[in-house]
C-alpha positions as CSV (number, residue, x, y, z in Angstrom):
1,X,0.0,0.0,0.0
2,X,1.2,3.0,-0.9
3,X,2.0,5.7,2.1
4,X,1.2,9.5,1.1
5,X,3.7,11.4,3.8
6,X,3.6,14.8,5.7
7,X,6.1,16.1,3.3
8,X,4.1,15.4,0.1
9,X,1.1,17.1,1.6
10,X,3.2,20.0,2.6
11,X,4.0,20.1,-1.3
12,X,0.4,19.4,-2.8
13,X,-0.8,22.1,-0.2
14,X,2.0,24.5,-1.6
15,X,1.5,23.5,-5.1
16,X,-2.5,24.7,-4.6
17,X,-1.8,27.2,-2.3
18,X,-3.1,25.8,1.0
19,X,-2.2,27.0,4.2
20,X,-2.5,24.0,6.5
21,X,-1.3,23.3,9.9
22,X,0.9,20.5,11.3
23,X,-2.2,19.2,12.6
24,X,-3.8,19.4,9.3
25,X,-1.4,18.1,7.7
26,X,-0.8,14.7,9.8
27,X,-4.9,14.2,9.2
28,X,-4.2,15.0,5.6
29,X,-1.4,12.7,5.2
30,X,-3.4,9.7,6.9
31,X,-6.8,10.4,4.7
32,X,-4.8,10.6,1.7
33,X,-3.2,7.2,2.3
34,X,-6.0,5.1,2.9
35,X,-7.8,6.4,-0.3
36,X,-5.0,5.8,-2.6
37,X,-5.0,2.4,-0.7
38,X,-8.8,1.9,-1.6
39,X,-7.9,2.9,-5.3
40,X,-4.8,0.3,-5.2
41,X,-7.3,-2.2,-3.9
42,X,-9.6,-1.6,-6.4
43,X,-7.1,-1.9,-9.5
44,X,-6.6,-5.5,-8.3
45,X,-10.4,-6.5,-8.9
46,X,-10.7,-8.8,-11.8
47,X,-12.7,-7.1,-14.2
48,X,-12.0,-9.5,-17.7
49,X,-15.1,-9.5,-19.5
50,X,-17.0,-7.0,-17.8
51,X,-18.6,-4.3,-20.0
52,X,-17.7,-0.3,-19.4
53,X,-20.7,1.1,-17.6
54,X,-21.4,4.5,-18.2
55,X,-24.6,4.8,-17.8
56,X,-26.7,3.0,-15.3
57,X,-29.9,4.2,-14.6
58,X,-31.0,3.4,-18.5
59,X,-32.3,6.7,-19.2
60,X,-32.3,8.3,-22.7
61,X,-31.5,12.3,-24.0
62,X,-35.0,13.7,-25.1
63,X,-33.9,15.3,-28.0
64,X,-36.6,17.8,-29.9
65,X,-36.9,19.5,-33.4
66,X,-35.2,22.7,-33.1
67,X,-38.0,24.6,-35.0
68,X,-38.2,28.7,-35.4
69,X,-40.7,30.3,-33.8
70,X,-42.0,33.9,-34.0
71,X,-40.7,35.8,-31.1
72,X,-42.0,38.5,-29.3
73,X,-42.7,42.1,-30.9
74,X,-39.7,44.1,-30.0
75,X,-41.6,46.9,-28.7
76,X,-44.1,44.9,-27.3
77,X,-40.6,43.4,-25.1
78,X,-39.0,47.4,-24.5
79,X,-42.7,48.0,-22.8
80,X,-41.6,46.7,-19.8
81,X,-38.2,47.7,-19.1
82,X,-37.3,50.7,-17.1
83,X,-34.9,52.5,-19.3
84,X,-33.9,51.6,-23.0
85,X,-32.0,53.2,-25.7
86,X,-31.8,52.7,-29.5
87,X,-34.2,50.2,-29.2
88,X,-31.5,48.4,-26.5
89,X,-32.5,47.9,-22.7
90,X,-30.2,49.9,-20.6
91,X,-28.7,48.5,-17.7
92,X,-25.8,49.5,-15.1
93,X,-22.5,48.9,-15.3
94,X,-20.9,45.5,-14.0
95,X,-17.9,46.1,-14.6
96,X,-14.8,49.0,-13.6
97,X,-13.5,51.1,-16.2
C-alpha cells in the first residue's frame, strides 16, 4: 500500500496554495493514504469480460426538433423595461472602467 507522507502534503498544499497546519497536515497525510489504498485495492479487482458502464440508470437524452418560432414584438418586449436606448435595454455597469 502506498504511504502519502507529511512532506508530500506539505507540497500538494504549496502547489494549490493551501495554508495548513501541522495538525492538518498529519490528518491529511493519513486520509490521503488510505484512499489511494482503496484505489490500489480496487485496481486488483478482476474485471476481464465485464462491460464499461457508463450509464446505469437506463435513461435516454430527449432530443426535440429545433424549429423557429415567432418571437415576441420588440416593442411589445422594450414596454416593460425601465430605461432603454436605440431600441436596447439599458442597464448598469458590471464592470470597472
Amino acid at each position: 500500500m502506498s504511504k502519502i507522507d507529511i512532506t508530500e502534503v506539505e507540497r500538494i498544499a504549496k502547489l494549490a496554495r493551501l495554508g495548513l497546519s501541522a495538525e492538518e497536515s498529519a490528518q491529511m497525510a493519513v486520509e490521503l493514504s488510505r484512499i489511494v489504498g482503496f484505489v490500489e485495492q480496487l485496481a486488483t479487482v478482476d474485471v476481464e469480460g465485464v462491460p464499461p458502464t457508463d450509464q446505469v440508470t437506463g435513461l435516454v437524452d430527449v432530443w426535440r426538433a429545433d424549429v423557429v418560432t415567432p418571437s415576441m414584438p420588440r416593442a411589445e418586449l422594450l414596454a416593460n423595461v425601465p430605461e432603454q436606448k436605440d431600441g436596447y435595454i439599458v442597464v448598469k455597469r458590471v464592470l470597472n472602467g
